[in-house]
PALO-287176 format. One record per residue (C-alpha): residue number from 1; x, y, z. Coordinates in Angstrom, 3 decimals, padded with zeros to 6 digits. Layout:
// residues N
n | X | Y | Z
NUM | X | Y | Z
...
// end
This chain:
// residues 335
n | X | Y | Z
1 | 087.647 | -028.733 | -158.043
2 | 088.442 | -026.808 | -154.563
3 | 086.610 | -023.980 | -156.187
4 | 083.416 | -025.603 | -157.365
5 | 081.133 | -022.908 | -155.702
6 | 082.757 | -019.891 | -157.713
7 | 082.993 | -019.771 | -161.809
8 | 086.040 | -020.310 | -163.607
9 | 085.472 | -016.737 | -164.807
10 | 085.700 | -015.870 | -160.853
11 | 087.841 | -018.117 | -159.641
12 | 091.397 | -016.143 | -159.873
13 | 095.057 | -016.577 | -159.009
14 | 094.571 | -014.551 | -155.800
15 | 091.770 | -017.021 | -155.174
16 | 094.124 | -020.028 | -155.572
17 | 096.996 | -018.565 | -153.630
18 | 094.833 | -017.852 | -150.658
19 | 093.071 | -021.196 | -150.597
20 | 096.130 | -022.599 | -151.144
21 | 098.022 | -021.001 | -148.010
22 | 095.380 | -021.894 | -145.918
23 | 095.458 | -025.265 | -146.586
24 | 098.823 | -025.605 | -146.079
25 | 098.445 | -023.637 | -142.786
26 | 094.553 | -025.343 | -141.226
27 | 095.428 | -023.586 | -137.823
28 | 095.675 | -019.801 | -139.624
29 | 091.761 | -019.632 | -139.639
30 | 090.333 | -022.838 | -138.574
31 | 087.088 | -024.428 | -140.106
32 | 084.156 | -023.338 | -138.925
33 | 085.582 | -020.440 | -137.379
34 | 083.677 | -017.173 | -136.768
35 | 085.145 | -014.254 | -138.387
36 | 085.488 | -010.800 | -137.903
37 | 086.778 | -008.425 | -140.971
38 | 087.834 | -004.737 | -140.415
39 | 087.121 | -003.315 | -143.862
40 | 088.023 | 000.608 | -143.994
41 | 086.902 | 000.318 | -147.775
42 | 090.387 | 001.345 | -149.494
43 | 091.450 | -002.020 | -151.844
44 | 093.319 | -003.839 | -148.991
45 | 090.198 | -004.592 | -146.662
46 | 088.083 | -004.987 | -149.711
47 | 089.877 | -007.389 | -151.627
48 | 090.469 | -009.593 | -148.086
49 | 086.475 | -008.813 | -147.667
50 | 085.746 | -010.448 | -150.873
51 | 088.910 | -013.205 | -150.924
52 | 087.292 | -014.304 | -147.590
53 | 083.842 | -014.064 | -148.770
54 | 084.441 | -016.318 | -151.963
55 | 086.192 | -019.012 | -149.992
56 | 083.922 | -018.964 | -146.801
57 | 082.100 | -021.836 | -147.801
58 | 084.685 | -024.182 | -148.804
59 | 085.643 | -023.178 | -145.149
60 | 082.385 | -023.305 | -143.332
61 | 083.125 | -020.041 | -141.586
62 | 080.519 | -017.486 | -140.354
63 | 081.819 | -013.336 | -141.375
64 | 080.645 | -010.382 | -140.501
65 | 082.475 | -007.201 | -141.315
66 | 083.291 | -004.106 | -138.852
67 | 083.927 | -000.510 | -140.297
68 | 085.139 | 002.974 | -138.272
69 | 084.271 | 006.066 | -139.278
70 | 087.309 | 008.191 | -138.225
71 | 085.608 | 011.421 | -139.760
72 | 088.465 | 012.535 | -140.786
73 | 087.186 | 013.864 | -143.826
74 | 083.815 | 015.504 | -145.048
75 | 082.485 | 012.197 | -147.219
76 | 083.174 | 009.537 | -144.516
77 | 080.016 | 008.834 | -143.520
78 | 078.805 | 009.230 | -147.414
79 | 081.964 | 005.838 | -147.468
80 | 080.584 | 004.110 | -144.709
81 | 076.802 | 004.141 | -145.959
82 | 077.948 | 003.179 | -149.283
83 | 079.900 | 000.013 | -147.317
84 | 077.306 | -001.204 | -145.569
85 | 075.041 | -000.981 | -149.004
86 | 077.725 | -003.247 | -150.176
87 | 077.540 | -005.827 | -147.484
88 | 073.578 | -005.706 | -147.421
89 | 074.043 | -006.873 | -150.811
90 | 076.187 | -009.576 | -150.388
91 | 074.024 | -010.299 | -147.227
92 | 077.205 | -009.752 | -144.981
93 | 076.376 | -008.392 | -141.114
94 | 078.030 | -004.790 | -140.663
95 | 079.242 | -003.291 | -137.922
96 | 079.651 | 000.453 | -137.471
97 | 081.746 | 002.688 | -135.009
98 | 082.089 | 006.554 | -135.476
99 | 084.933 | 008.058 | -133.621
100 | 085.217 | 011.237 | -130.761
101 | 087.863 | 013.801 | -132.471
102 | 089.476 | 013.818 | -128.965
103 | 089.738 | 009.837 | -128.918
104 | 091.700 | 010.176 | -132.621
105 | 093.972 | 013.130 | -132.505
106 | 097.279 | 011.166 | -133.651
107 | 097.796 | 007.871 | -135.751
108 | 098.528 | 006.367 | -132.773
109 | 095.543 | 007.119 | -131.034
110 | 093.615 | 006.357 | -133.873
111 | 095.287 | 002.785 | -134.356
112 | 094.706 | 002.149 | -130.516
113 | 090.385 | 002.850 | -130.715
114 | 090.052 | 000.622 | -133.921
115 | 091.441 | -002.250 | -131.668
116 | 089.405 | -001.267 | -128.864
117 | 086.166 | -000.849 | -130.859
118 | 087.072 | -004.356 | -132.677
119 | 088.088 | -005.565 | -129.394
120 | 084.779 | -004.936 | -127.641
121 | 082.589 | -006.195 | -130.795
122 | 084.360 | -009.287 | -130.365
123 | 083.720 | -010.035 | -127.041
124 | 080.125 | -009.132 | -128.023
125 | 079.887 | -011.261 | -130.270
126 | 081.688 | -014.196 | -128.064
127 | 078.345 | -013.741 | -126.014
128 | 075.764 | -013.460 | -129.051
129 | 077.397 | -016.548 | -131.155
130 | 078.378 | -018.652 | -127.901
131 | 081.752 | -019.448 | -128.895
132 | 084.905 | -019.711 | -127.513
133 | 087.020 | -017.760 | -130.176
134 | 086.931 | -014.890 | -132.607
135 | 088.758 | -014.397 | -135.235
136 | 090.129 | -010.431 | -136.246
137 | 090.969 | -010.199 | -139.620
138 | 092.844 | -007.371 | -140.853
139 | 094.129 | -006.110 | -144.356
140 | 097.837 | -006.249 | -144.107
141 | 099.534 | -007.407 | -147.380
142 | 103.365 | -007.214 | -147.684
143 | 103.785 | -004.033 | -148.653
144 | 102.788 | -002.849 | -145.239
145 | 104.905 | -004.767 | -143.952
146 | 108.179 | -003.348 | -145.684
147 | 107.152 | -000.208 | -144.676
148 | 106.577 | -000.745 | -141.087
149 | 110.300 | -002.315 | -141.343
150 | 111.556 | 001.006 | -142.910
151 | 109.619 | 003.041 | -139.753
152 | 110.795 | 000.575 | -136.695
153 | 114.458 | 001.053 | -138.559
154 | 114.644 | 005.147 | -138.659
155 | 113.356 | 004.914 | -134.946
156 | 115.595 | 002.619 | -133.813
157 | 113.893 | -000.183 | -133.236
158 | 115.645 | -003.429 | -131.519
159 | 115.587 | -007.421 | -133.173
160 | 112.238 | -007.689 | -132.767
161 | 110.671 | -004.529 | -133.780
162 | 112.664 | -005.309 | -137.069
163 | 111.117 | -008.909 | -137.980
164 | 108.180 | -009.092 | -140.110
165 | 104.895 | -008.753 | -139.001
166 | 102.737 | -011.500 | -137.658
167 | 100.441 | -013.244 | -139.682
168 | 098.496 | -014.760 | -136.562
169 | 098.681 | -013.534 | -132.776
170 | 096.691 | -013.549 | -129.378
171 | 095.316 | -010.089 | -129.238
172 | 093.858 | -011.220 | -125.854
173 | 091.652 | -013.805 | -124.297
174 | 089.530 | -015.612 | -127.052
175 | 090.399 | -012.754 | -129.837
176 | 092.816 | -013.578 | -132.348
177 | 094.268 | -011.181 | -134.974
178 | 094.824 | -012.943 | -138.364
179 | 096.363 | -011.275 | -141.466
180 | 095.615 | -013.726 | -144.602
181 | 097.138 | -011.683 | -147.418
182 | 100.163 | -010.807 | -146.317
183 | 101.425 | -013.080 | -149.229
184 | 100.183 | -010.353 | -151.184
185 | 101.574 | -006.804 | -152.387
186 | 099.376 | -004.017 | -152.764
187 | 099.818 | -004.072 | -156.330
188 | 098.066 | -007.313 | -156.464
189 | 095.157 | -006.290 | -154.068
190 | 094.651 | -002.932 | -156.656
191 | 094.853 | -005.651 | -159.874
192 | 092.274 | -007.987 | -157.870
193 | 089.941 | -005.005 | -156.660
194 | 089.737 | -004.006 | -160.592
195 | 089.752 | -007.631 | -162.137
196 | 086.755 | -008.418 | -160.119
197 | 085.172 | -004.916 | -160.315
198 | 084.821 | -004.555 | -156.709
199 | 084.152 | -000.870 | -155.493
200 | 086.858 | 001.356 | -153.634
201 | 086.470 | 003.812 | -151.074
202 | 089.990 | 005.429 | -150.481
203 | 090.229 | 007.638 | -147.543
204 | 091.714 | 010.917 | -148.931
205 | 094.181 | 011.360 | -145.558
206 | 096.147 | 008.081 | -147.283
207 | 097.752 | 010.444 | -149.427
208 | 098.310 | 013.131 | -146.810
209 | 102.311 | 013.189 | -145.992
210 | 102.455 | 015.042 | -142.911
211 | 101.387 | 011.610 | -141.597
212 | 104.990 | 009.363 | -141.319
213 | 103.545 | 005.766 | -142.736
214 | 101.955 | 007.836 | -145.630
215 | 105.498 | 009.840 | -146.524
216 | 107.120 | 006.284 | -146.153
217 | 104.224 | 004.956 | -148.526
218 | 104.224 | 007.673 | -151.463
219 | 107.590 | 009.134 | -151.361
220 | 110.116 | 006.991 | -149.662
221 | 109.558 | 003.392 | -151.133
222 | 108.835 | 004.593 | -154.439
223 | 112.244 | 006.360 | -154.625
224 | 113.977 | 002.707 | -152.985
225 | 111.898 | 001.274 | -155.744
226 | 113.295 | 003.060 | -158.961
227 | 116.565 | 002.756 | -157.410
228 | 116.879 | -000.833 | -156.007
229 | 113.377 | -002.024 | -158.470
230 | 112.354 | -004.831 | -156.047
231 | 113.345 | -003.843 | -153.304
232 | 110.529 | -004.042 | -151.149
233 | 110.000 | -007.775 | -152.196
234 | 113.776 | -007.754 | -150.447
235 | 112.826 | -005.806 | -147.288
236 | 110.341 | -008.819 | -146.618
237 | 112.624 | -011.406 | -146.994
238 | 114.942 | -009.612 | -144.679
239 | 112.523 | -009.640 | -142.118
240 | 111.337 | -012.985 | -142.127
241 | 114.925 | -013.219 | -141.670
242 | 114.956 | -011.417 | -138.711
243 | 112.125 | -013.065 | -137.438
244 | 113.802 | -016.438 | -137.184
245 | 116.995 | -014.828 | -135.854
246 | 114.771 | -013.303 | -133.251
247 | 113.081 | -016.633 | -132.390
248 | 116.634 | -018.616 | -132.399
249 | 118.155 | -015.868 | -130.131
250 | 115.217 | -016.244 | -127.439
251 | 115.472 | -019.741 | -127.615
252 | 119.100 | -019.525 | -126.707
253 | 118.898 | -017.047 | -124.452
254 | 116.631 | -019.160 | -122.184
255 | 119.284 | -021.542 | -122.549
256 | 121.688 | -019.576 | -121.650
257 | 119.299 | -018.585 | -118.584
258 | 118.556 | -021.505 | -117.077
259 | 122.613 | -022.202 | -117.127
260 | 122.897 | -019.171 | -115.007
261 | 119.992 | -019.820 | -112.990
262 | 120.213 | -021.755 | -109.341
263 | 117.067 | -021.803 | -107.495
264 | 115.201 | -018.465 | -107.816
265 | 119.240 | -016.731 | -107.916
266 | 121.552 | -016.022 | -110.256
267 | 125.100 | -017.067 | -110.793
268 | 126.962 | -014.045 | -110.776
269 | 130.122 | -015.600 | -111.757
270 | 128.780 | -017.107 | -114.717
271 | 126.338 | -014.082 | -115.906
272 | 129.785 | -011.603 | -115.735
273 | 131.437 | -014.485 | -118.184
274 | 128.959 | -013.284 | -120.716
275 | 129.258 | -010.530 | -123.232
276 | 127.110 | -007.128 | -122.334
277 | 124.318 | -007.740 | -124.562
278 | 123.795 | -011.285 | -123.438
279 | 123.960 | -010.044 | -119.366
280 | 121.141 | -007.578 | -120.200
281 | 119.113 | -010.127 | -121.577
282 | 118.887 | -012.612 | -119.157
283 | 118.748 | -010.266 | -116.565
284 | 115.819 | -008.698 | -118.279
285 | 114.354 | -012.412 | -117.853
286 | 115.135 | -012.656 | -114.530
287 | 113.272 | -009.360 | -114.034
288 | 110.485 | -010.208 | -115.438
289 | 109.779 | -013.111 | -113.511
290 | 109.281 | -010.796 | -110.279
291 | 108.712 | -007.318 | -111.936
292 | 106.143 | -006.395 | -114.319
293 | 107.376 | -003.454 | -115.165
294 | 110.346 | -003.549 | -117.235
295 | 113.542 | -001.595 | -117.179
296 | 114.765 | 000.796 | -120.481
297 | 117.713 | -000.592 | -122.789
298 | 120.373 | 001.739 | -121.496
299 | 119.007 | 001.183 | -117.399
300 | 119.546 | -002.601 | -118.216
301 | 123.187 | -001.583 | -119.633
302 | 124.350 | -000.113 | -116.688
303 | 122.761 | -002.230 | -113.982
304 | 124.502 | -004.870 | -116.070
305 | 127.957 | -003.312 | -115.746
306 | 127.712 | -002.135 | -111.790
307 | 127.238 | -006.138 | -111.581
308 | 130.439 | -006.737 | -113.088
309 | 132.677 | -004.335 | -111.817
310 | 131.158 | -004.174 | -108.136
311 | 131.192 | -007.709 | -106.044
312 | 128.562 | -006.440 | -103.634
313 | 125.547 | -004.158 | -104.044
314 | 121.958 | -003.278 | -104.127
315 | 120.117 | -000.744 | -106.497
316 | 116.372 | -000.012 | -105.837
317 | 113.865 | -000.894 | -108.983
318 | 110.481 | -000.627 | -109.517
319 | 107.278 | -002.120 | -107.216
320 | 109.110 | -002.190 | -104.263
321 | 111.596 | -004.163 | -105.093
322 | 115.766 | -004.683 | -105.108
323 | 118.366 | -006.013 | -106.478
324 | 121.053 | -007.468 | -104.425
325 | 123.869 | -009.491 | -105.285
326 | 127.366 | -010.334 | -103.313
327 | 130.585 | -012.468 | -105.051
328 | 128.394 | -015.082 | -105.578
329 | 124.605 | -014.722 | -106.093
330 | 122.129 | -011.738 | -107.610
331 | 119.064 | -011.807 | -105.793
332 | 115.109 | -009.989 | -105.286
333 | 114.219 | -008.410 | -102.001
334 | 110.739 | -006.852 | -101.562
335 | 111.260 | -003.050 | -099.668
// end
C-alpha cells in the first residue's frame, strides 16, 4: 500500500487526497526535495505540518519548519515555545523569527517580513544543505482563496488579480512557494487537526475585524454562505475560471502582438484597428520590453487614444524615455 509507513488507524482521507494530488502532479514538490514549512500554529499550517510530515518518506524529502513571532499578542512567545516543543518531538528542525513592532505595523507589512524572513532562511539554507532549490510551503487551503477573490473584487482588481491563487510559483532565484492543500477547505483542515489530535495555537488577532481579510473571514462569507450554502466552493471554481481566461487572453494577446510588431516598431495602422482594451495591452507589452517601470490603467487608456486620434506625436514616459509615433510607426527614443 502507498501508505505502508503510517497505520490504517492514521492513514486518513486527507492523507489519500494529498498523496494522491501529488502523484498526479511529480513536479508540485519533487522527490527528494528539501522543504521549508511556515507553520504559524493555527490548524492550516499544522495540519500541512503534519500532512507533509506523514508522507515525507514515501517522498524522500528533507523538512524543517519556520515560525514568526509577530507579538502581536501577550502569549505569542508562550505559542511559539510550545511549537518548537512540538517539532522537538517529532524531531523536526525549527526555525524562529520575532518581529520589530515598526517592521509590522499593517497586514501588509506584516505579510511582506514573513517572506523576507522565509526568504533569507532559504537562501541559508541553499548554503548549509548545498542544493540548488528550496521549497516554501505555505498553508493556503481554498477557503483562502475565495476570500482573497472577494478582497481583489471590492478593490477593483483587474483579470488577473481575480484568478485563483497559485498553487506553485518562483518566489525568486532557487526559492519556490508551494501551496499543497489548497484542495482543501478549512473545514477539513479543523476536522483533520481534531481527528488526529494534533494541537492548535490560534492567534487571537484572527478573530479581530478591524483587520479586512478577518471581516471577510467571520462576517462576510458566512452571511454568502447561509444565503448561497456553497458558495465559496463556487467562488473557487470561478476563479480557476478566470485563471484560464487569463492565461488564454495573454496567449492571444502576444499573438495579437507580434501581428502588430515590425522590427523593434509598431504598426500603428494595425494597433488603431483594435478595440481600446486590446491597444492598451499590447502597448503595455511593448513597454515593457524597454521600460521597467510600468504605466497605470487609465495612463495606458489615454496614451492609447492620443495614438488614435493624433497621426503624429511624442509624450515623455518614464527612465528617460519617449514615445514617438507618425502615420505609420510608434517608436522608443532615449532623452
Amino acid at each position: 500500500m502507498s501508505h505502508k509507513n503510517l497505520t490504517q488507524k492514521n492513514w486518513t482521507s486527507w492523507h489519500h487526497l494529498l498523496h494522491k494530488e501529488l502523484l498526479n502532479d511529480k513536479k508540485l514538490i519533487p522527490n527528494g526535495a528539501n522543504l521549508l514549512i511556515a507553520v504559524s500554529g493555527g490548524q492550516d499550517s499544522m495540519a500541512l505540518l503534519n500532512l507533509i510530515n506523514d508522507l515525507k518518506k514515501q517522498h524522500n524529502w528533507c523538512i524543517s519548519v519556520w515560525h514568526g513571532d509577530h507579538q502581536w499578542h501577550e502569549k505569542s512567545s508562550q505559542y511559539a515555545l510550545s511549537l518548537k516543543s512540538y517539532c522537538e518531538k517529532k524531531k523536526i528542525t525549527l526555525y524562529l523569527d520575532k518581529a520589530k513592532k515598526d517592521d509590522i505595523t499593517s497586514e501588509e507589512k506584516a505579510r511582506d517580513w514573513r517572506y523576507k524572513k522565509l526568504s533569507e532562511k532559504s537562501k541559508n539554507l541553499l548554503i548549509e544543505k548545498k542544493q540548488t532549490k528550496i521549497y516554501l510551503l505555505t498553508g493556503h487551503t481554498s477557503t483562502d482563496n475565495a476570500e482573497t477573490f472577494i478582497l481583489n473584487l471590492a478593490r477593483g482588481s483587474n483579470y488577473a488579480g481575480l484568478s485563483n491563487i497559485e498553487s506553485k510559483r518562483l518566489l525568486e532565484k532557487q526559492i519556490y512557494l508551494i501551496r499543497p492543500i489548497l484542495i482543501f477547505t478549512r473545514e477539513d483542515t479543523k476536522k483533520f487537526c481534531e481527528r488526529m489530535n494534533i494541537p492548535v495555537w490560534e492567534d487571537p488577532t484572527n478573530s479581530d475585524i478591524k483587520i479586512k481579510r478577518n471581516l471577510v473571514r467571520n462576517k462576510v462569507v458566512p452571511i454568502l454562505e447561509s444565503i448561497y450554502p456553497g458558495c465559496s466552493e463556487r467562488i473557487n471554481t470561478f476563479t480557476q475560471k478566470m485563471k484560464n481566461y487569463d492565461d488564454e487572453r495573454n496567449d492571444l494577446s502576444e499573438l495579437a502582438y507580434l501581428f502588430c510588431k515590425k522590427k523593434k516598431s509598431v504598426k500603428r495602422d494595425l494597433l488603431n484597428s483594435l478595440c481600446l482594451d486590446a491597444r492598451c495591452t499590447i502597448l503595455n507589452k511593448f513597454l515593457s520590453e524597454v521600460c521597467t517601470k510600468q504605466l497605470s490603467s487609465k495612463n495606458l487608456s489615454n496614451l492609447s487614444t492620443v495614438i488614435l486620434k493624433k497621426n503624429k506625436g511624442r509624450i515623455d514616459l518614464p527612465e528617460n524615455l519617449k514615445i514617438v509615433w507618425d502615420n505609420n510607426y510608434i517608436d522608443f527614443e532615449k532623452i
